[in-house]
C-alpha positions as semicolon CSV with decimal commas, in nm:
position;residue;x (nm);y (nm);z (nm)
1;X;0,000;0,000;0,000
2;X;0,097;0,351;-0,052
3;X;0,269;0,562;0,197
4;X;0,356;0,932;0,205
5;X;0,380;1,236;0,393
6;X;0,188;1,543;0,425
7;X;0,276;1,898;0,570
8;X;0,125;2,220;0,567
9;X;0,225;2,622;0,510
10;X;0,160;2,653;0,897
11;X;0,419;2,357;1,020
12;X;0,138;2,223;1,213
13;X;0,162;1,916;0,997
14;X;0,582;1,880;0,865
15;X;0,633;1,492;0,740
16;X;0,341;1,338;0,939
17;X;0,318;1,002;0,765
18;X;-0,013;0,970;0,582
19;X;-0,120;0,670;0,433
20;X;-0,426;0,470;0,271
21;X;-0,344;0,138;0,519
22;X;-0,419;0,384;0,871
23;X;-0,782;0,373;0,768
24;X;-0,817;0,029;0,840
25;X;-0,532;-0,114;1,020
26;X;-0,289;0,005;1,321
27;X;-0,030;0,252;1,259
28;X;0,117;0,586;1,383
29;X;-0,033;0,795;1,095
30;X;-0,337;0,997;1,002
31;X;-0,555;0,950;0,715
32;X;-0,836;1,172;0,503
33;X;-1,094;1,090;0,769
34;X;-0,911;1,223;1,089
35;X;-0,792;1,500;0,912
36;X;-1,161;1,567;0,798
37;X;-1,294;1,494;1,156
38;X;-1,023;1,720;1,306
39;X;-1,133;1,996;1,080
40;X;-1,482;1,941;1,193
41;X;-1,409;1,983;1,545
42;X;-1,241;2,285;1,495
43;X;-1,459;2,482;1,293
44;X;-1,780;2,344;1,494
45;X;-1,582;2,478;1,833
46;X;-1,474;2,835;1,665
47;X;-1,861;2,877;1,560
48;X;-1,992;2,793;1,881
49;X;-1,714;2,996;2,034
50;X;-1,835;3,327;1,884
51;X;-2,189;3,304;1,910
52;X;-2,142;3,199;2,342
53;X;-1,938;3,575;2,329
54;X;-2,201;3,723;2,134
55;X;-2,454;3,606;2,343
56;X;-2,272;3,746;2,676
57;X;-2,167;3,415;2,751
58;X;-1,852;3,380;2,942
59;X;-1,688;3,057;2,811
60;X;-1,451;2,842;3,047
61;X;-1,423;2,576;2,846
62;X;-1,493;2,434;2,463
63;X;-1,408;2,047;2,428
64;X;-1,537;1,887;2,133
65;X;-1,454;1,564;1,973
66;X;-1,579;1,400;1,626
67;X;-1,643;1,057;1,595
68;X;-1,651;0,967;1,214
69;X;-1,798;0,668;1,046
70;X;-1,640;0,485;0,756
71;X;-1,883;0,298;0,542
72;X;-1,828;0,050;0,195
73;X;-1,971;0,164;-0,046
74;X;-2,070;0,057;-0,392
75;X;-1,770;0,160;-0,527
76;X;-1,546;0,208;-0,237
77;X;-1,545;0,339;0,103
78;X;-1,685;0,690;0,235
79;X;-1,713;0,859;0,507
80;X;-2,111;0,850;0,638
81;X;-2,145;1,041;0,934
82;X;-1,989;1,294;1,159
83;X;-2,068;1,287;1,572
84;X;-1,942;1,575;1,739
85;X;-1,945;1,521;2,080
86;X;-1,888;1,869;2,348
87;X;-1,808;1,910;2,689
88;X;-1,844;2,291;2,797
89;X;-1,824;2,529;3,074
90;X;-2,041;2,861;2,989
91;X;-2,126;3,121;3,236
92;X;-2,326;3,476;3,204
93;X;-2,130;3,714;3,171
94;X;-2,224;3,936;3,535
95;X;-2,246;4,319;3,417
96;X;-2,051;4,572;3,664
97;X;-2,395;4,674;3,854
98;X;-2,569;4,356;3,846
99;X;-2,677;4,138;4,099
100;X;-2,688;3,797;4,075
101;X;-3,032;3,666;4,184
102;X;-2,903;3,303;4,272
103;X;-2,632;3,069;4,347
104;X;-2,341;3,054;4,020
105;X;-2,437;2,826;3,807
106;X;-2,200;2,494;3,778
107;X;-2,058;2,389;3,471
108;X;-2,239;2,136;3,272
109;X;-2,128;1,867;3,018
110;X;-2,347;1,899;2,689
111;X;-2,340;1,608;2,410
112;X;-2,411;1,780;2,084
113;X;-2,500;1,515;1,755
114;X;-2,495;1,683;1,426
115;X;-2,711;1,469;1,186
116;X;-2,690;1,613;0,808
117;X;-2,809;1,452;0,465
């Protein structure tokens, strides 16, 4: 099977091995789908990121994970579904001259599925 690198402007990635045979087998590489699934995470996070600031939301903390699926196909394999999974700590954002009515709120852990055709 095919092996290569891969490496980006950024330096992030410099000579991570990439290859076809990570997909299915054990190896210290990445592949199309955790790449894919990384960038999901990422750009789900940033989005959710803004909009909690936004929103007056003070944000402690952003975890999110993606669990992809890897399905045959008729001609192949492809990549079926995306689960992101989150795990935040969000608090309001107390103005100068407010106060607060209750106890501080504790941090919760929030699973998040994304389901798209």
């Amino acid at each position: 099977m095919a092996t290569g690198t891969i490496s980006t402007d950024s330096g992030v990635l410099k000579q991570t091995q990439y290859s076809f045979s990570t997909r299915f087998e054990n190896g210290i590489s990445t592949n199309p789908e955790e790449l894919l699934a990384a960038a999901h995470a990422g750009r789900f996070t940033m989005a959710l990121s803004a909009q909690l600031g936004g929103a007056s939301l003070s944000v402690q903390k952003l975890e999110t994970t993606t669990t992809v699926t890897l399905d045959k196909v008729s001609d192949g394999f492809a990549m079926t579904k995306s689960h992101l999974n989150l795990v935040a700590r969000i608090f309001p954002v107390l103005r100068p001259n407010s106060t607060p009515t209750s106890k501080p709120p504790k941090p919760a852990a929030i699973e998040v599925t994304v389901n798209a055709c």
